[in-house]
C-alpha positions, 0 to 999 in steps of 0.5 A: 746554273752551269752544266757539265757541258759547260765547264771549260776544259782549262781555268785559270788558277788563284793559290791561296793559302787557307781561302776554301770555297765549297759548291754553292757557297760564296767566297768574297775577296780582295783583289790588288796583286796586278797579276790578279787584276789581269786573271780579273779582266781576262775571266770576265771577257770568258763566257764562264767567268771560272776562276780555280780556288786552290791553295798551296801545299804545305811544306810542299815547295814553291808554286807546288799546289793541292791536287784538288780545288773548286772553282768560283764563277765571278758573280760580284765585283767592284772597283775601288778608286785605286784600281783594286777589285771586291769580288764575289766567287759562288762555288760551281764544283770541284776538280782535279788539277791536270797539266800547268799551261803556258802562254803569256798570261802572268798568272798560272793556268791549268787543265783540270779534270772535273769527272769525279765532282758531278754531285756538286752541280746538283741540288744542295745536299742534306745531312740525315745525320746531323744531330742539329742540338748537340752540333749547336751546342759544340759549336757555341762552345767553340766559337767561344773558346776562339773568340768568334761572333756570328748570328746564331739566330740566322745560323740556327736556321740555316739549312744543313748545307749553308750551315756546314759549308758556311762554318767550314769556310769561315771557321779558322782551321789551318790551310790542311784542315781546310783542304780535308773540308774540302776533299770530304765526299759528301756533306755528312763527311764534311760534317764530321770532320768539321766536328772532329777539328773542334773537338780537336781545338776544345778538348785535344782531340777527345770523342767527347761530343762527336757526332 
């Protein structure tokens, strides 16, 4: 586990439109874009392993990204026989995007400001006011609703952070939705607004079953 001492004061970047990674949590993903494959082979020579998970602004203009990310230590990965990269990131914290660096790498790189995120790198969080029973049921009517499969045998034991974190990253909201996830300050914040997106797709943005 990574203390605050050893976050590094500059990481490279990865903009990925609707990808969210949450701390703690895991993200995969396939990597093939040669710029990548560099940021790949230059993050693991580093003592760390970060990689920020940022994504893009919406409407906001080439390269201009979200302010906040969270960044993934690179705890999986696999070569595939033409060169391409299976990897797993695991969520250490979030922070905020400082100043762009330059130099020579082909992938963009910044200074990030970590300060307001010491939370994440604590214990996984609890929710006190998760209503498990009534969030169950909204959610089986929405993954109904959008076609979604999941164990919910698994997923109904999950403890409140796996649960929600999990739906959060994997639920198919647009790229903003996922940053206001993202931005929640705590779980129950995150929990909320996750309620508030579903309701949204089911019922046009009723009260009904909030929770």
């Amino acid at each position: 586990m990574l203390s605050a001492a050893d976050l590094p004061q500059s990481i490279p970047i990865f903009p990925l439109p609707g990808a969210l990674l949450l701390p703690r949590a895991r993200l995969p993903l396939h990597i093939f874009e040669p710029r990548y494959l560099q940021m790949l082979e230059d993050c693991m020579k580093t003592s760390t392993r970060l990689i920020g998970m940022v994504q893009p602004c919406s409407g906001g203009g080439a390269g201009k990204l979200n302010t906040i990310g969270c960044a993934g230590r690179l705890t999986a990965f696999s070569e595939t026989e033409d060169g391409r990269y299976m990897v797993t990131l695991t969520g250490i914290s979030r922070f905020r995007l400082g100043e762009e660096t330059t130099g020579f790498a082909p992938y963009r790189k910044f200074t990030v400001d970590w300060r307001d995120f010491h939370a994440d790198l604590g214990p996984a969080e609890a929710d006190p006011g998760l209503k498990r029973t009534a969030f169950m049921s909204l959610l089986k009517r929405y993954f109904c609703e959008e076609e979604l499969q999941t164990d919910w045998s698994s997923l109904g034991h999950a403890d409140d952070e796996l649960l929600i974190n999990s739906l959060s990253m994997l639920c198919p909201f647009a790229p903003e939705d996922k940053q206001a996830l993202l931005e929640a300050p705590c779980l129950s914040t995150r929990r909320e607004t996750l309620v508030t997106l579903m309701e949204f797709a089911l019922y046009g943005g009723s009260n009904e079953d909030m929770m």
